[in-house]
N, C-alpha and C positions, 0 to 999 in steps of 0.2 A: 504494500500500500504506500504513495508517494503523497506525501504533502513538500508542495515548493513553497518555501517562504520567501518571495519576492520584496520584502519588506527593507533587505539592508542594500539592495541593487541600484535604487530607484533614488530619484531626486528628493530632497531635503526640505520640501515644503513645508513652511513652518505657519501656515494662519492658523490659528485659533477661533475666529468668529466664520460661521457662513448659514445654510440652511442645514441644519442638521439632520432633519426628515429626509433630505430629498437625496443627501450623503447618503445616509441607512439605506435607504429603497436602490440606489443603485447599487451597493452592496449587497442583498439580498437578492435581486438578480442575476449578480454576477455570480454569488455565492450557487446558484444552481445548475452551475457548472461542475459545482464540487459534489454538489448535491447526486446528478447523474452521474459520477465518477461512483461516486460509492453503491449506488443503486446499479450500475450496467455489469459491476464487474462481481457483487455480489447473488445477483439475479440467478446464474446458474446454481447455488447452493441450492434449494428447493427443487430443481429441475433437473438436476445430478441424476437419482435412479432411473427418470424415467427414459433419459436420456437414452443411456446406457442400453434399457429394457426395450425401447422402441427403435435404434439403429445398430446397435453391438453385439446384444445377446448372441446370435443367430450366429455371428462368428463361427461359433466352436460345433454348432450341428452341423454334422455330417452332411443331410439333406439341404442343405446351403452353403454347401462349399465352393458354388461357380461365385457366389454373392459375396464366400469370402473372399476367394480370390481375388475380384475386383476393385474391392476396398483395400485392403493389404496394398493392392501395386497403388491405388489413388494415394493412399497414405504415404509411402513411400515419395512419390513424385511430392508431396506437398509437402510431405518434410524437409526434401531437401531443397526447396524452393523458400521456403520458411527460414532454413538458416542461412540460407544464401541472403536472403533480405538481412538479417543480424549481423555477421559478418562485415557485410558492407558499411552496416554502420559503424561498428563496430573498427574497419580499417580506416574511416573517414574520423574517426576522435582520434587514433593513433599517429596519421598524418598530421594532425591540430597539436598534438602532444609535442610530437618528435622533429617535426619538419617534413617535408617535401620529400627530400631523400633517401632518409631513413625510415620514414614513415611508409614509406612504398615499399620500400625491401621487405620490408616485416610482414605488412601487408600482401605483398606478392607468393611469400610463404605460406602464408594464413591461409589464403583459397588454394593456392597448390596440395597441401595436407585434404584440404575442406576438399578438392575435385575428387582425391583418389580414394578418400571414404564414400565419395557422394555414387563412385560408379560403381566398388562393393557394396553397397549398401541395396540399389535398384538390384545388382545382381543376384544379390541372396535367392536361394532359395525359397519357396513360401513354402510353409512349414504345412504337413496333414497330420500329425499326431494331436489327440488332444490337449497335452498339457502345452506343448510349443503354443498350438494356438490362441490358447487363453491367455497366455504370458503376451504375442502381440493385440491381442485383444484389450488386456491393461494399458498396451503404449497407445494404444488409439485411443483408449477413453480417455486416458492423460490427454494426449493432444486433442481433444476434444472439447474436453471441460477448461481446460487452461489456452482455449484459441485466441478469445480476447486479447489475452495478454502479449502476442505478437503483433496484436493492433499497438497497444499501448508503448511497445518500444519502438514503431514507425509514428506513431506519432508525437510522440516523447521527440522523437529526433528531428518530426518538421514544425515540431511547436514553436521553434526559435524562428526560424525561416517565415513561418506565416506570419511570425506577430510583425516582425519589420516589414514586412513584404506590404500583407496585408491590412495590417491593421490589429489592435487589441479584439477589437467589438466586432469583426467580422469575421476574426481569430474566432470566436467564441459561436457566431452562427454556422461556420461549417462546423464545429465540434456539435453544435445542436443538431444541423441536418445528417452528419454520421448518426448521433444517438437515435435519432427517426427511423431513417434505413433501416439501420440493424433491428429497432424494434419491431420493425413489418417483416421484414427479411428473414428472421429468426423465428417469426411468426408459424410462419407458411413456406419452409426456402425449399422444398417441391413445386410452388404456384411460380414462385421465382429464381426456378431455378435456369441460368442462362448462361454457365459454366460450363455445360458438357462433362459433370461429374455426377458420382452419387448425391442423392439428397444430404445425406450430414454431411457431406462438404460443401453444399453449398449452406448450410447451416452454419457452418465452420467459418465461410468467407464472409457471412452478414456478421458474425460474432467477430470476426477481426474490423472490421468497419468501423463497430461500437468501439471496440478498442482503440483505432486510432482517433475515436470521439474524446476516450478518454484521455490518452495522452496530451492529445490538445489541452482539452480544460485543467489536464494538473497543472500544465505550467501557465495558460493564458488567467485562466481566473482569478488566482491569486494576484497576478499581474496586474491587472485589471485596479482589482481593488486597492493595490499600494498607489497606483498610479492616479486616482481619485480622491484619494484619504488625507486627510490633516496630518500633519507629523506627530500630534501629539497623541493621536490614536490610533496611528497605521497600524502598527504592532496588532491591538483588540481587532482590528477589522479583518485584517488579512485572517487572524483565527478563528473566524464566521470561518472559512471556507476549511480547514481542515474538521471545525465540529460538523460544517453540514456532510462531507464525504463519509463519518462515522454514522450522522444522523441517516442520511441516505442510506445505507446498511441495511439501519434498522429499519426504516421503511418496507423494503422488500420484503424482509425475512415476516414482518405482520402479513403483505400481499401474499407472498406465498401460503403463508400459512393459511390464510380466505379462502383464496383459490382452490387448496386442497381439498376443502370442509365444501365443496360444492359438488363432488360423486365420488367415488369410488376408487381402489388401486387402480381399476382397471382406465375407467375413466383420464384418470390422472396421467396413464403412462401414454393415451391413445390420441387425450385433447390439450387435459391440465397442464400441462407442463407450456403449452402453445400459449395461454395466456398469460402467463408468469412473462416469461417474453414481452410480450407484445404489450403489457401493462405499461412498459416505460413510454409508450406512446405518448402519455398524457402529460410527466412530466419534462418530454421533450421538445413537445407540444409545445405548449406557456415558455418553458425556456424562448423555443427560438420567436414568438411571438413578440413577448418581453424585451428583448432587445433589438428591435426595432424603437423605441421609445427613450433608451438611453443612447449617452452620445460616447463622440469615441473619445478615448483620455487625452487631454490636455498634451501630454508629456509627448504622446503620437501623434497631435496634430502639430507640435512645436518642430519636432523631428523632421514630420513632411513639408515644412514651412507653412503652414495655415495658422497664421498667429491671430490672425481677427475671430477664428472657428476657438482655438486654444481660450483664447480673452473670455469670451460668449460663455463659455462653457465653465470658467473659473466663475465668471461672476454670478453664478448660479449657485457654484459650489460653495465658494470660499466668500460673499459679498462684493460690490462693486468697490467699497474701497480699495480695498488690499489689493483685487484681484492684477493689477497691472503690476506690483511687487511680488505677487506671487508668478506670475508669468516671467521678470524678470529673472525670477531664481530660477526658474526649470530652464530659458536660455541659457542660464550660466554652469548647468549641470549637465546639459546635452552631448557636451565632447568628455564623454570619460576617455581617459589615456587605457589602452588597451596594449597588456606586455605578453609575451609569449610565456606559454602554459607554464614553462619549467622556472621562471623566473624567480621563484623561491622553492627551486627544489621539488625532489619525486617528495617528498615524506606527506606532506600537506595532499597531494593529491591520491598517496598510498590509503592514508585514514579516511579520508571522504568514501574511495571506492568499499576499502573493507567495512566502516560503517552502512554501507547500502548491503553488501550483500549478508553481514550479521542480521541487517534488521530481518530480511527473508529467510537467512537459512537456520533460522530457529523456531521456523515454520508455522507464523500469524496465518498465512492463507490458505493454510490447509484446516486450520479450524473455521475461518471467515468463507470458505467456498467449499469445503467436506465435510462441516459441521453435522448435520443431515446425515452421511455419510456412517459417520464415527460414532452416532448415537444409535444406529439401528444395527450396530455389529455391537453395541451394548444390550439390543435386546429391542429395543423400542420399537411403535409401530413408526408410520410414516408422520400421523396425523404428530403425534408425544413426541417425533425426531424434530418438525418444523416448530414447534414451544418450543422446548428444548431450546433452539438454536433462537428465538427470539431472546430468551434469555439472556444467554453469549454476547447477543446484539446492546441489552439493554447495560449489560457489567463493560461493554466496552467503551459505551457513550458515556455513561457515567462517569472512572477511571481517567478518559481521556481529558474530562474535566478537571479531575484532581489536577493530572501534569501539568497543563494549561495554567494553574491558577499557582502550583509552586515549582515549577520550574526557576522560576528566579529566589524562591525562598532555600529552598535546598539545594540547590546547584545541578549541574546538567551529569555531572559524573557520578555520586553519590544515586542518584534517581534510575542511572539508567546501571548501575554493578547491581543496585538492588533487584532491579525487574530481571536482569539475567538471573543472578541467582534463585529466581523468583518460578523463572520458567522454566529453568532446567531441574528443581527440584519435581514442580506438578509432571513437567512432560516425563519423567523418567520415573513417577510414581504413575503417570496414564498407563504406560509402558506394561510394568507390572500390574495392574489390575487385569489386562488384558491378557497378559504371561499366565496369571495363573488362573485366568478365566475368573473374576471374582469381579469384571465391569457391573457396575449399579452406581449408586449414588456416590460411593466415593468416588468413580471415574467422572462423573457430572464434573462437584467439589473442582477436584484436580483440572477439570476444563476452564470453570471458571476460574480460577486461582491463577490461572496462564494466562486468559485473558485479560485478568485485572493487572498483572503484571506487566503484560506488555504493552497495556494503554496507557499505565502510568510510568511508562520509559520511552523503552523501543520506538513506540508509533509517534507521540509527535515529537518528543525530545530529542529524537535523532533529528530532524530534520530542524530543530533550533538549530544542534552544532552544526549544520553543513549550510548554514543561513550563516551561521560568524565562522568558519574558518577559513571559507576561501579568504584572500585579499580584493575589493574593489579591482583592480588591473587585471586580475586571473579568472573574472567570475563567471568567466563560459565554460570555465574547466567545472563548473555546476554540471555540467551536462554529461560530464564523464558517470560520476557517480549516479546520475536521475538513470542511465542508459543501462549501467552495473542493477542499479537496484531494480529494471523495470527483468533486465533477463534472467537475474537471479531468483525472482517471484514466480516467474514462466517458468524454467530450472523445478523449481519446486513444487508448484503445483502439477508439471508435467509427469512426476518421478515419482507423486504417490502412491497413486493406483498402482503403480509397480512395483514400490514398497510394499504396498497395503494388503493386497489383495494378490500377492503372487504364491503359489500352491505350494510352492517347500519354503519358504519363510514364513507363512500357514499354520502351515503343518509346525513347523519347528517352536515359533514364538508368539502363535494367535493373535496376529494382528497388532502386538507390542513391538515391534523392531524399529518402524519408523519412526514411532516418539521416542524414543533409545538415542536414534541420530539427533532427532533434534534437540533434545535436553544436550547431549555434548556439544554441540554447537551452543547451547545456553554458557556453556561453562567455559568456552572458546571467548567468547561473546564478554564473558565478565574478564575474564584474564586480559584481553584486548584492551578494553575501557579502561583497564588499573594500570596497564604499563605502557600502553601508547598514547591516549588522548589527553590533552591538558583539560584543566576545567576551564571554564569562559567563564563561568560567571562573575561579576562584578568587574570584569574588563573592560576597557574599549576596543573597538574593534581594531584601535593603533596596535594597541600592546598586544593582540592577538596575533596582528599580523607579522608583528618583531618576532614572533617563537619561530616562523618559518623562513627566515635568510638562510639562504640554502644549507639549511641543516640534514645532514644524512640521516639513515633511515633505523634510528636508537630509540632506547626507548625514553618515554618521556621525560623520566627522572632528570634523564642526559642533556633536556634542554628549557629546563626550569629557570 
């Protein structure tokens, strides 16, 4: 899950007096960017079995082995079209990092390895034994239920691009017309299907859509709102958008749960699952309506020279006094000096990327999107799995408020060794419930316990420190770590089903092994945070930025 706090990037407007209403109201529409972030990407939790039950099941019968075969090569071919898309982003940060020339070398490597697995990989054999096939059966439902999240790191990677390009506020209408598509798309992607694939991959390709709806809005919307906001409350507004992505969560996981409670399993696996989907319609809807009535930020009509539209638009926000002094200062903050990525060092950009992939790989999304999942291999029905997981929803929203409110009281390093140790005790006690088959209420407990955990750290606190460590001059190299943290989520969610649900780790650890990984990643996670990250708190962002003159890659102690 990515929260961008756009809040320390952005020019220094300092008014204090304007409409304050009319401030909030375009913050709440912008905030429904965050909104559908949380809701698009959570949406498939509820729709998980039925998924499965209605495109995958059949894999492994015999009597549909031309059907598997089909899917198998489709899968194949989109996977490796899928990491070809990652890669490339992936070689185009490397280039940004290293240079031109080195940056290609490296890169020219990259897909050299990447071509000669891509051609064993189509070549494989397709497996006819039963358990082979269940085992690719898992990696398809992985890529299936975790599609999205290939949207989210192509669009994570053209969120920069659009917002100069095009604009904040039109930035934020194509992420609404993504969220729409994907909601019709994923609806019905048989009615629409105009890919020349099986149906779930064209299900596959609306759910990447949405994804790169989302990418857009984690970094435009926050954007948005810094770029609208009083200095003296940027900070509060920009965290509208990380509460409504939590809020958003919890939204769906109520719809789903409605939508269940309207017929039957069977129901559910053949229609239900189609409106869980297709529900986002409405709050994609109003988004992109809604903004059409807001205007684009000051700071972006300053940039594209429209200073009479920038004027217009302050003296609305901030009052006709000020507003020519407030314009004043966004010209004077327009040329940020832009230095090459390494200009303080790998170390700084070491921590950013391992902070991203920490936050995922102690595996927030496999609770947030297999929640449903992980309660009905405790026994539960479907109807007691979706409560269940509103639950989850409600401890996460909650939590997230704590961090939010003392992050700056307890410091960012203390908050976040606590939540590791926090998650890696529940996960490695879920672990064992499951080991010795004894899931019930302790295993609940132990869920919640992880979730509260990790909302009152991991999830927004990490994305404070990666808001104060870059330096001002380096802070495109943000996009290193937004790009780490969006493939390492996909990573994870793609790898559970294959954890989870594969027949000799089964058989051997019922369903305990996966949390086993992620608890040690909890304990990676806290080791990390005590020897490499400084604390920020009560710094400025000068003295933050002095710790990383090109300091080698030690551990913290070393440059205290």
């Amino acid at each position: 899950m990515a929260f961008i706090n756009a809040s320390s990037g952005t020019s220094n407007v300092g008014y204090q007096k304007g409409n304050s209403l009319y401030i909030v109201l375009l913050t709440l529409v912008a905030t429904l960017g965050g909104l559908l972030f949380g809701y698009d990407t959570a949406v498939v939790n509820g729709a998980e079995k039925s998924l499965v039950e209605f495109y995958i099941k059949n894999i492994t019968d015999p009597a549909h082995y031309n059907y598997a075969v089909t899917m198998i090569q489709q899968y194949k071919w989109m996977m490796v079209l899928v990491l070809l898309f990652v890669l490339l982003i992936i070689s185009g940060q490397v280039v940004r990092l290293l240079g031109v020339k080195k940056g290609l070398v490296i890169s020219v490597v990259i897909l050299a390895v990447f071509c000669f697995w891509a051609v064993t990989f189509i070549a494989r054999a397709i497996p006819v034994d039963a358990p082979a096939l269940k085992d690719t059966a898992d990696a398809i439902k992985g890529f299936v239920i975790a599609s999205a999240l290939i949207g989210c790191v192509i669009g994570g990677a053209a969120a920069g691009f659009i917002s100069k390009s095009f604009g904040r506020k039109k930035g934020l209408i194509i992420a609404a017309v993504a969220f729409f598509i994907s909601a019709i798309g994923a609806w019905k992607p048989e009615a629409f299907n105009f890919f020349g694939t099986l149906d779930v991959y064209s299900f596959v390709v609306y759910r990447i859509i949405g994804g790169i709806g989302v990418g857009i809005a984690s970094m435009i919307s926050p954007m948005y709102i810094a770029e609208i906001a009083p200095a003296n409350v940027r900070g509060k507004l920009v965290s509208f958008n990380q509460f409504a992505i939590i809020f958003g969560m919890l939204v769906i996981y109520f719809v789903n749960y409605f939508i269940a409670k309207q017929g039957d399993e069977q129901w559910l696996v053949t229609e239900g699952w189609r409106w869980m989907f297709f529900s986002g319609v409405i709050p994609a809807g109003i988004f992109f309506v809604l903004l059409f009535f807001v205007p684009e930020t000051p700071r972006y009509l300053v940039m594209t020279g429209k200073d009479e539209k920038a004027l217009r638009v302050l003296e609305k926000i901030a009052g006709k006094d000020v507003a020519k002094k407030v314009l004043s200062d966004i010209k004077a903050t327009t040329h940020e000096a832009n230095a090459p990525w390494l200009s303080y060092g790998f170390f700084v950009i070491f921590i950013g990327i391992m902070l991203s992939i920490f936050q995922q790989f102690v595996g927030i999304n496999v609770v947030l999107y297999y929640a449903g999942n992980i309660f009905r291999n405790m026994g539960s029905s479907t109807d007691a799995s979706l409560l269940q997981t509103i639950i989850v929803g409600i401890v996460n929203l909650v939590f997230t408020v704590v961090a939010i409110l003392t992050v700056d009281r307890f410091g960012r390093k203390p908050l976040m060794i606590i939540g590791s140790v926090g998650m890696a005790i529940s996960m490695i006690a879920l672990g064992l419930t499951f080991y010795f088959q004894q899931a019930g209420v302790a295993a609940l407990i132990f869920m919640l316990v992880y979730t509260a955990a990790f909302a009152m750290s991991w999830g927004p606190v990490c994305w404070v420190l990666l808001a104060e460590i870059f330096p001002n001059s380096i802070r495109g190299a943000l996009s290193i770590a937004v790009a780490a943290q969006w493939i390492a989520n996909w990573i994870v969610s793609l790898t559970f089903p294959m954890l989870n649900d594969n027949v000799w780790l089964t058989e051997k650890f019922h369903n305990g092994f996966a949390y086993w990984i992620y608890g040690i990643m909890g304990i990676m996670s806290a080791f990390f945070m005590w020897k490499f990250v400084p604390e920020t708190k009560g710094k400025t962002l000068e003295e933050i930025e002095h710790l990383w003159k090109k300091k080698p890659l030690v551990p913290v102690e070393a440059i205290k």
